[in-house]
TORPA-822652 format. One line per 3 residues: number of its first residue (from 1); their letters; for each residue x, y, z of C-alpha. Coordinates in steps of 0.5 Angstrom, whole numbers, padded with zeros to 4 digits. Layout:
<pts>
NUM) A) X Y Z | ...
</pts>
This chain:
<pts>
1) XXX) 0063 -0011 -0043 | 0058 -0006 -0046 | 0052 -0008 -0048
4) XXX) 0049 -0003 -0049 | 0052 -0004 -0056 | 0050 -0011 -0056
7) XXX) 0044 -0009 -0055 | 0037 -0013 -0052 | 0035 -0019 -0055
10) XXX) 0029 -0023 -0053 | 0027 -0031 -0054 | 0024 -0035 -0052
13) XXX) 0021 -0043 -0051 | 0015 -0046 -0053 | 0011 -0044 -0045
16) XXX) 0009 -0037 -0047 | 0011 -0035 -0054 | 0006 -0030 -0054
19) XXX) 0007 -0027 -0048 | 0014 -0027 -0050 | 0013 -0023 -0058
22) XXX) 0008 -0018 -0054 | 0014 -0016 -0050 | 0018 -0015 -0056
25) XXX) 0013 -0011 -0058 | 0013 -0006 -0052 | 0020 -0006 -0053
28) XXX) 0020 -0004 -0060 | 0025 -0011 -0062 | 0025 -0016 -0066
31) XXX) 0024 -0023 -0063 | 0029 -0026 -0063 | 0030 -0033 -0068
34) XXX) 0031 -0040 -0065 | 0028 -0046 -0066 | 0027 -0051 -0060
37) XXX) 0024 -0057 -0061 | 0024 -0065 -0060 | 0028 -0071 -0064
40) XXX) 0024 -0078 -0065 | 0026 -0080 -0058 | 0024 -0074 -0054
43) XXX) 0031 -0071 -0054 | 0030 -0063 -0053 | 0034 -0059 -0058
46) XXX) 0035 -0051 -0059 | 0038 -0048 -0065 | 0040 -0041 -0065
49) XXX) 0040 -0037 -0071 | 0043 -0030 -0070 | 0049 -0028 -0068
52) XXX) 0048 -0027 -0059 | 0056 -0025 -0059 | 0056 -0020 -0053
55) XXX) 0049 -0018 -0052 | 0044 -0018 -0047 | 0040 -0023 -0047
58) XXX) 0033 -0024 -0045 | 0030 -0031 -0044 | 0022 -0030 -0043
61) XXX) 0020 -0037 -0041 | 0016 -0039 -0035 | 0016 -0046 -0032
64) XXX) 0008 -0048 -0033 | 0005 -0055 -0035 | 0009 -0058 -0037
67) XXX) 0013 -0056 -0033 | 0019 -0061 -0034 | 0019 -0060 -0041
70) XXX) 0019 -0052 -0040 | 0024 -0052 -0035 | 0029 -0057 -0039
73) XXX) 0028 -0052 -0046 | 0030 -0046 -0040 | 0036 -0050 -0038
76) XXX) 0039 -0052 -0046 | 0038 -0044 -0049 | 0042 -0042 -0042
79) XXX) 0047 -0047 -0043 | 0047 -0045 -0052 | 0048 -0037 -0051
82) XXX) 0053 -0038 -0045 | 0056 -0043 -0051 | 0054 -0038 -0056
85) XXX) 0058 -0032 -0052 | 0052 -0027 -0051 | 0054 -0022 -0045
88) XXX) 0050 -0022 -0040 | 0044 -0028 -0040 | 0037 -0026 -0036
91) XXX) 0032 -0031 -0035 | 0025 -0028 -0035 | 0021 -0033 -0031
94) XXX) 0014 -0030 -0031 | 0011 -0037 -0027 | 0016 -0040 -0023
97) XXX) 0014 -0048 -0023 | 0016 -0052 -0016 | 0014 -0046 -0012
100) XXX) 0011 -0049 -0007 | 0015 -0054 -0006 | 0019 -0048 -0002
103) XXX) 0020 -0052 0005 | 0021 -0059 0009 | 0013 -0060 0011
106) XXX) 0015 -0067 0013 | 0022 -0072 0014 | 0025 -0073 0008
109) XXX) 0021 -0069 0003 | 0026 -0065 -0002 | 0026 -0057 -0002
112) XXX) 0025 -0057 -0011 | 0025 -0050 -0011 | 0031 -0050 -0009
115) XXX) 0034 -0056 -0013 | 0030 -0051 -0019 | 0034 -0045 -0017
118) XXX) 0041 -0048 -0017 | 0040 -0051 -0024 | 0038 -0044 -0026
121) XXX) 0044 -0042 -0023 | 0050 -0047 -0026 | 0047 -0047 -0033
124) XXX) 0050 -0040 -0033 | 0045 -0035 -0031 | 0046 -0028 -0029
127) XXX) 0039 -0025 -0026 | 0033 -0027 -0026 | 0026 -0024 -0028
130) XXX) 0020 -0026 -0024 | 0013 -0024 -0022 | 0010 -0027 -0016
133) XXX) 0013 -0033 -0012 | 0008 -0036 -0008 | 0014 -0036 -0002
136) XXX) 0017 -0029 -0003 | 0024 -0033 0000 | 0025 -0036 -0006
139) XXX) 0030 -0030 -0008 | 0034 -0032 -0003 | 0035 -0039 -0007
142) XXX) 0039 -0035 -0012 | 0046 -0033 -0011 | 0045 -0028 -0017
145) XXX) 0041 -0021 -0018 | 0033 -0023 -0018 | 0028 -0018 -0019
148) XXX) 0021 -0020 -0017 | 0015 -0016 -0020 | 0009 -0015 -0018
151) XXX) 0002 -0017 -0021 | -0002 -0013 -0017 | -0002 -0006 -0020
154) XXX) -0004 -0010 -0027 | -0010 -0013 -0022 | -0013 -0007 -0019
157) XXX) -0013 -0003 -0025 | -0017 -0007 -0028 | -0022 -0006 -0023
160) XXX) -0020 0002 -0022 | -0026 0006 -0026 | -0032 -0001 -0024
163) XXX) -0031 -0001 -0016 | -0035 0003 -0012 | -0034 0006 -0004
166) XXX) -0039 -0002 -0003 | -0033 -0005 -0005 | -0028 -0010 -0001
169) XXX) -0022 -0013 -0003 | -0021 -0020 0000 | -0017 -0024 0002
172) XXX) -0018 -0033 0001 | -0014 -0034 0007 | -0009 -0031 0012
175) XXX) -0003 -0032 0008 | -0005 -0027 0003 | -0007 -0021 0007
178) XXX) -0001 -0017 0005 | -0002 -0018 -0002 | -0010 -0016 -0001
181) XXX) -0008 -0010 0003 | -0003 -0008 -0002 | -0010 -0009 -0007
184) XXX) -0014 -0005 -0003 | -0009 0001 -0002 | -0008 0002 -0009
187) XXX) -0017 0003 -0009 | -0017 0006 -0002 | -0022 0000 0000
190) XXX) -0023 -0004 0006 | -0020 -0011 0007 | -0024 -0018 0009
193) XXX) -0020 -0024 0011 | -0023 -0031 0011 | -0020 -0035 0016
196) XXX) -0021 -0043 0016 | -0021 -0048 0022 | -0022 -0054 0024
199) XXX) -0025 -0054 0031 | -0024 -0061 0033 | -0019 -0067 0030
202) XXX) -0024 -0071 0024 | -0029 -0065 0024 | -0029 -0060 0017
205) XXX) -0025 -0055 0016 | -0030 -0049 0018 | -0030 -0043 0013
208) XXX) -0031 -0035 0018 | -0030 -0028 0015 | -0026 -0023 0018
211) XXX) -0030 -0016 0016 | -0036 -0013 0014 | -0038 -0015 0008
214) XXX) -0045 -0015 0009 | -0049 -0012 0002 | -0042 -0010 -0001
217) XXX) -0039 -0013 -0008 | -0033 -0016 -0006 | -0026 -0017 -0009
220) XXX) -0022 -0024 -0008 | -0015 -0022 -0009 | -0010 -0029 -0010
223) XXX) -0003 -0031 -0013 | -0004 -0038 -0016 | -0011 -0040 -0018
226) XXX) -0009 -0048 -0019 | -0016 -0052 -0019 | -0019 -0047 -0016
229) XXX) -0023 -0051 -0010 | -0021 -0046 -0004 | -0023 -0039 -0007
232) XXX) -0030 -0041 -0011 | -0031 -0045 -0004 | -0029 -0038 0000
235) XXX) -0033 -0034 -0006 | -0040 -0039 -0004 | -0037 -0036 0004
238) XXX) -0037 -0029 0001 | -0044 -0030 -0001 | -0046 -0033 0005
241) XXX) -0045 -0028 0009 | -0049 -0023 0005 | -0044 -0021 -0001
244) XXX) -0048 -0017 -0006 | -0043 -0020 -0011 | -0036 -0024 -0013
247) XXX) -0031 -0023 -0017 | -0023 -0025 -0015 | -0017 -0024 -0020
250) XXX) -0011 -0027 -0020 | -0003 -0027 -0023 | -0002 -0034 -0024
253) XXX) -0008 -0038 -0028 | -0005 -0045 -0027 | -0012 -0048 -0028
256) XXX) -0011 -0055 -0028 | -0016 -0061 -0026 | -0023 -0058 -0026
259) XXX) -0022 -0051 -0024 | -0025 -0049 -0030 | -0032 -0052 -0029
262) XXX) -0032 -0049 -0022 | -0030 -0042 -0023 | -0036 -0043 -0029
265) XXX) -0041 -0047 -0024 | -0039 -0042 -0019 | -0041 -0036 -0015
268) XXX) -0036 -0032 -0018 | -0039 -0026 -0024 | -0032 -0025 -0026
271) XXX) -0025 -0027 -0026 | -0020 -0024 -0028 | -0012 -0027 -0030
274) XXX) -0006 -0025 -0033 | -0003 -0028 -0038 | 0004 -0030 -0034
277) XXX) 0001 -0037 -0036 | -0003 -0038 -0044 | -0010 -0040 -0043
280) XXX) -0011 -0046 -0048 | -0017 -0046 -0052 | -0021 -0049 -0049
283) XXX) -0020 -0047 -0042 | -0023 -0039 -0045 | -0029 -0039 -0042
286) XXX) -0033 -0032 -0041 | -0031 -0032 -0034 | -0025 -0031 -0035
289) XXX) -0022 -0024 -0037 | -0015 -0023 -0038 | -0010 -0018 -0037
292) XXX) -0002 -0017 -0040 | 0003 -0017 -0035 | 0008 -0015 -0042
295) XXX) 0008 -0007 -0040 | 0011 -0009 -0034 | 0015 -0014 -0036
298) XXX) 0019 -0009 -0042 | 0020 -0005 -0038 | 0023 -0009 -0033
301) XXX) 0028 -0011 -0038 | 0029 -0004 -0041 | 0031 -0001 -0034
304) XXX) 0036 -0008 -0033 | 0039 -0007 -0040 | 0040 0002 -0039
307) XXX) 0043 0000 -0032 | 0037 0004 -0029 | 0034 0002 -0022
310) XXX) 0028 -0003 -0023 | 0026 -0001 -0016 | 0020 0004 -0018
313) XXX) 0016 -0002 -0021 | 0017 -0006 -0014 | 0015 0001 -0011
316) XXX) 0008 0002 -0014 | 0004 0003 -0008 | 0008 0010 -0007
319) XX) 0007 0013 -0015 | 0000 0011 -0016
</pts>
């Protein structure tokens, strides 16, 4: 099928339809026009009004609060454009909800980001665009192409020309070192690693840092900041230890219960997101600074669309 003729068309539901319509803009396409919404009863419906027959389509819709509601509108635009004929159907999922729910952790406890992947998949999918998941193995979850992009560089040159040789990236835990030292190489600067113990059985977890941070300014580095307890807690840490200042940045703000009054209350000078998830009003605080995540997210679809290779923008570290 040619669907270069067809051409790219971008939609999307009602998670993040701005981030959606600024991809249209660094692709230079018209958003597309579809109607999702409820009846009385709660029922969600979608209406699609333009012509999708043998085109490319691209669904920006990541699975936030209220995830149910985001993932079930993602699962019924599917299931219209398969019926509609469009070509080829991605779904762009800047945050993937159920994330860490990844594995078993205890007897009987479902694996949702699997069951997630498999509804994804029977709907009639045919890639998936994404950035970030909390647990990298989550691609295998699909039996389809998944293309799994990166906020990192997004990050790290927001802080590219305000860093100095005093800076140290940090890492909230020993899971995310890799993802903190791919921060830091992209800036030439050291890593920190905070690790978290509990010496005994019911004695509090004790917070110690790996690395000098002593008179630095130090940059925590994280995918998902949800109620933002453990990274202003590593922050306060940070301080302790003789930081000079603290900043953290991070892909998903997910932001529930009261992450922002921690962040506000915090040590934390300046916290930098990205717009994978929208910032509702009154969760827009000082603190919080936002970059775009739709330059590398338009290009992603173009290069999918030109039929180019999309493992340029997975091999930053190697073209900055």
């Amino acid at each position: 099928m040619d669907l270069n003729r067809g051409g790219i068309k971008v939609f999307s539901g009602n998670a993040n339809m701005e981030l959606a319509k600024n991809i249209c803009k660094e692709l230079k396409v018209p958003f597309g026009c579809c109607e999702v919404g409820q009846f009385s009863d709660g029922e969600i419906f979608v209406n699609i009004n333009e012509t999708v027959r043998g085109c490319d389509v691209f669904i920006i819709q990541p699975t936030c609060s209220p995830v149910n509601d985001n993932l079930m509108e993602s699962l019924i635009l599917i299931d219209a454009f398969k019926r509609a004929s469009a070509g080829r159907i991605n779904a762009v999922i800047p945050y993937y909800g159920y994330a860490r729910q990844d594995r078993k952790t205890k007897a009987r406890e479902p694996i949702t980001a699997k069951l997630v992947a498999d509804l994804l998949t029977v709907s009639g999918i045919d890639r998936v665009v994404t950035m970030d998941l909390h647990a990298g193995q989550i691609q295998g979850y699909f039996n389809l192409p998944v293309d799994h992009l990166s906020g990192v560089p997004i990050l790290a040159e927001y802080f590219k020309d305000i860093v100095d040789r005093d800076t140290v990236i940090v890492s909230p835990d020993l899971g995310g070192v890799t993802r903190a030292r791919n921060f830091a190489n992209l800036l030439d600067l050291p890593i920190a690693i905070i690790e978290k113990r509990r010496p005994k059985a019911n004695v509090s977890e004790v917070m110690n840092v790996i690395g000098d941070i002593e008179g630095k300014n130090v940059i925590i580095v994280d995918d998902i900041i949800d109620t933002a307890g453990t990274i202003t807690k590593a922050a306060q840490v940070l301080k302790n230890f003789g930081a000079k200042s603290v900043y953290a940045c991070a892909t998903h703000p997910v932001l529930s219960g009261p992450a922002v009054e921690r962040i506000q209350d915090s040590v934390i000078e300046r916290f930098i997101i990205t717009d994978t998830i929208p910032l509702a009003e009154d969760k827009k605080i000082d603190k919080l600074e936002i970059v775009s995540v739709a330059p590398i997210f338009a290009e992603a679809i173009q290069r999918i669309h030109d039929n180019e290779s999309v493992s340029i923008l997975f091999d930053w570290y190697k073209e900055w």
